[in-house]
C-alpha positions as CSV (number, residue, x, y, z in Angstrom):
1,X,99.5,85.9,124.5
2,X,101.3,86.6,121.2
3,X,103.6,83.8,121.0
4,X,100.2,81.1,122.3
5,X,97.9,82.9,119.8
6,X,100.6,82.4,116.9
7,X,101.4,79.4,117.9
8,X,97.4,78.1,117.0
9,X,98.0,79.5,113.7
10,X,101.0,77.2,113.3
11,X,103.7,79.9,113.5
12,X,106.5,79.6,116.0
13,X,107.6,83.1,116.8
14,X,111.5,83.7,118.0
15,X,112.6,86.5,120.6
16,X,112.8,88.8,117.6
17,X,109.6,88.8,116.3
18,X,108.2,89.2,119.6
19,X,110.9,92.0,120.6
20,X,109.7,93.7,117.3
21,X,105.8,93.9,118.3
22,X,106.8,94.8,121.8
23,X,108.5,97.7,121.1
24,X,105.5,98.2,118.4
25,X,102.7,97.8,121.0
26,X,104.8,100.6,123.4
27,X,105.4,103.0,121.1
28,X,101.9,103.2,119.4
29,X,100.5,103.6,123.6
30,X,102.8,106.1,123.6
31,X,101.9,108.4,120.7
32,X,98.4,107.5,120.8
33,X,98.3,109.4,123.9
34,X,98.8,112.7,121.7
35,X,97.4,111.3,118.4
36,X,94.4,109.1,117.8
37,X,95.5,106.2,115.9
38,X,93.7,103.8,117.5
39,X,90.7,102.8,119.9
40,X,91.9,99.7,121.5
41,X,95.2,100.3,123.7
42,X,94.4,97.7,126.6
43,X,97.3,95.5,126.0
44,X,95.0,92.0,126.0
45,X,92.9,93.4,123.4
46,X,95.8,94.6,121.1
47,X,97.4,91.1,121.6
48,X,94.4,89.9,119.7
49,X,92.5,92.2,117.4
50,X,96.0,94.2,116.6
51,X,98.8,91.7,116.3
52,X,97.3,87.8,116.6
53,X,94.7,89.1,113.9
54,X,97.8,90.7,111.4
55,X,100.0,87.8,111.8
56,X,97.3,85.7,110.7
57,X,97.8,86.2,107.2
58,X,101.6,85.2,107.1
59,X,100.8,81.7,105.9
60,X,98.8,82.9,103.0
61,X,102.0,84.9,101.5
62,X,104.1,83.7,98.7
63,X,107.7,83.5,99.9
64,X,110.0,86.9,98.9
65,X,106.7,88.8,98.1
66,X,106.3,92.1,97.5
67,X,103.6,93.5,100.0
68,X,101.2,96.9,99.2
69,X,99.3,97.5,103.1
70,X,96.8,99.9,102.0
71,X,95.2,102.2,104.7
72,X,97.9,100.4,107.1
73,X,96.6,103.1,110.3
74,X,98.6,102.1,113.2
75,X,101.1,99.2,111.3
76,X,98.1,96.5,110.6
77,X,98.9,94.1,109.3
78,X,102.3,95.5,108.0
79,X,104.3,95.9,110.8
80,X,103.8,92.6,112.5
81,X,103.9,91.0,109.1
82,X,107.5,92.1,108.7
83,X,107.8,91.3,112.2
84,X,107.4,87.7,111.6
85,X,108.0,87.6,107.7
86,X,111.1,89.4,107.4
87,X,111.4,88.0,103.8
88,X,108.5,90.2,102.6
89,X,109.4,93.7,100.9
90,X,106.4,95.8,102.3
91,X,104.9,98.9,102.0
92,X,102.0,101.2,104.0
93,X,100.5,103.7,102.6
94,X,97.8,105.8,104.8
95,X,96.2,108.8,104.1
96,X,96.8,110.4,107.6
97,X,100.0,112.7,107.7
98,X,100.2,111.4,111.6
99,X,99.4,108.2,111.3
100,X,102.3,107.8,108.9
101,X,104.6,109.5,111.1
102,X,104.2,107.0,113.5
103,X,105.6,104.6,111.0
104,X,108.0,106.4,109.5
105,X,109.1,106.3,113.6
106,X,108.5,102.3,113.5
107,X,111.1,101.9,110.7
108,X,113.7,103.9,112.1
109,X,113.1,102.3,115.2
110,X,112.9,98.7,113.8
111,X,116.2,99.3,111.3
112,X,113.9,96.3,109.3
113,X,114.5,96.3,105.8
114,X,112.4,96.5,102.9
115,X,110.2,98.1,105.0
116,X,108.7,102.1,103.7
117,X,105.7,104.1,105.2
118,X,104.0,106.7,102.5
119,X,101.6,109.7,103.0
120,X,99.1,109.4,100.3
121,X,95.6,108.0,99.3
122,X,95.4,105.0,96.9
123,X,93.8,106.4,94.2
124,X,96.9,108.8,93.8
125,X,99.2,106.4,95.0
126,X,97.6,104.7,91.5
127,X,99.3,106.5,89.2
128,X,102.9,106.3,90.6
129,X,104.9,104.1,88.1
130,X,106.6,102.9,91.2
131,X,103.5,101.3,92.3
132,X,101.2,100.4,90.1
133,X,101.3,96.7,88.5
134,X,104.5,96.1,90.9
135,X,103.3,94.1,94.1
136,X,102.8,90.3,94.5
137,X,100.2,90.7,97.2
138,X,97.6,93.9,98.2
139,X,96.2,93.6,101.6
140,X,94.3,95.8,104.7
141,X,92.3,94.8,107.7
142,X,89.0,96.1,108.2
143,X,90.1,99.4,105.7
144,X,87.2,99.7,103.8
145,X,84.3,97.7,102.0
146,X,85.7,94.8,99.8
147,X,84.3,96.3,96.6
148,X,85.6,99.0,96.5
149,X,89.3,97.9,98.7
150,X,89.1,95.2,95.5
151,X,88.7,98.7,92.8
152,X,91.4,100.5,94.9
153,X,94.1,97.3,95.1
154,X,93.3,96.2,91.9
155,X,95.5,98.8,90.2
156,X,98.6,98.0,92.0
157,X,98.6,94.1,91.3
158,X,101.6,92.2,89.3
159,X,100.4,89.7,86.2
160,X,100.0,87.2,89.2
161,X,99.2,89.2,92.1
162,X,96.4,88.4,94.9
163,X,94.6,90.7,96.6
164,X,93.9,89.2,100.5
165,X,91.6,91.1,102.0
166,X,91.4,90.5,106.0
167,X,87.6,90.8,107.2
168,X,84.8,89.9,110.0
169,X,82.4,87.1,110.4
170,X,80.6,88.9,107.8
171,X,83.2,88.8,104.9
172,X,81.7,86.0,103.4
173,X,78.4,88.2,102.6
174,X,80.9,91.0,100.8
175,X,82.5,88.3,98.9
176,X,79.0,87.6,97.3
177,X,78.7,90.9,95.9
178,X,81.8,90.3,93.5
179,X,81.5,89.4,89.7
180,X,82.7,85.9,89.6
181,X,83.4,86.9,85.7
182,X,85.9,89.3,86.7
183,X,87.4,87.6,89.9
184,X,88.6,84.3,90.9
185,X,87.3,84.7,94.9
186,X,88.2,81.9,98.0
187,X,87.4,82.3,101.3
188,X,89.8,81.6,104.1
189,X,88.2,81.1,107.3
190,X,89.9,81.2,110.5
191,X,88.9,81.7,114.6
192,X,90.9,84.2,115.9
193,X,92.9,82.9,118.5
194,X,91.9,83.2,122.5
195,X,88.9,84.9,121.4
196,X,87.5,82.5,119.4
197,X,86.1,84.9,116.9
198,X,84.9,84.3,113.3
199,X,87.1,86.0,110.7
200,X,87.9,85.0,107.0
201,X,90.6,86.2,104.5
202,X,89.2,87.1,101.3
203,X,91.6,86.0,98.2
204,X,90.6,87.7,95.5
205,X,92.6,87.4,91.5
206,X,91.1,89.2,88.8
207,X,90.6,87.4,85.9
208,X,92.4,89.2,83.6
């Protein structure tokens, strides 16, 4: 389902990549059986809404980019993003201590590079000098409101950085609530694939 869904959003996914979210896909059954770190384990609907829906971003990312996944949960979009854009030097942060033990596991596991998992919340990960103004993109799925996931990511963006926010059907509506004097904001619609589903990435550069 992976490699057909992918393959609608024009990437062509090798034995690695798929290996990758496999062993991804087990793992997160496994310790979601002790922890709750997510509500959909039937393995259709993570095919979809977990790893179809993260990958579908890939084409949206600068070559060699540096990659801030805010409020990453489970791995989404980060893992599967490194999954099939090893290229990308990413990050997730979460706020849960568990949650981020899980991908603390998935790195170790994976042996990917340029691939870290940190415990804190964005508005103290803010003030790090190791984070703030250094990442070329600043992305989540369904983490929080876009005006305030733009006020939290905002911080952490390079002079040219992007903030691409991955929403619903109704992401178009949030998009309207942002000050076109402070951000340059494009929609990217998209139907997820096999389910046919309305979602949109939300580019979003500030101004200044």
């Amino acid at each position: 389902m992976i490699r057909r869904g992918a393959g609608e959003l024009g990437l062509d996914l090798g034995p690695e990549s798929l290996d990758l979210m496999a062993m991804h896909a087990r793992e997160l059954i496994r310790w979601n059986k002790k922890f709750n770190i997510t509500s959909i384990v039937d393995p259709k609907q993570m095919a979809t809404k977990h790893y179809i829906d993260s990958i579908a971003i890939a084409p949206h990312i600068p070559e060699n980019a540096s990659v801030l996944d805010l409020g990453s949960g489970g791995g989404f979009p980060g893992f599967p993003l490194k999954a099939v854009r090893p290229d990308l030097k990413i990050v997730m942060a979460d706020a849960s201590r568990k949650r981020v033990s899980f991908l603390n596991f998935l790195v170790r596991q994976s042996g990917l590079e340029s691939l870290k998992a940190i415990h804190i919340r964005a508005e103290a990960l803010a003030g790090d000098d190791e984070f703030a103004g250094r990442f070329d993109v600043v992305t989540s799925r369904a983490f929080t409101a876009l005006e305030r996931f733009v006020t939290l990511a905002r911080p952490f963006l390079s002079k040219e950085g992007v903030i691409l926010a991955m929403k619903g059907g109704a992401g178009e509506e949030e998009a309207e609530g942002l000050s076109e004097s402070d951000y340059r904001i494009s929609l990217i619609p998209y139907l997820l694939p096999l389910e046919n589903h309305s979602r949109n990435i939300i580019k979003v550069r500030p101004v200044t």
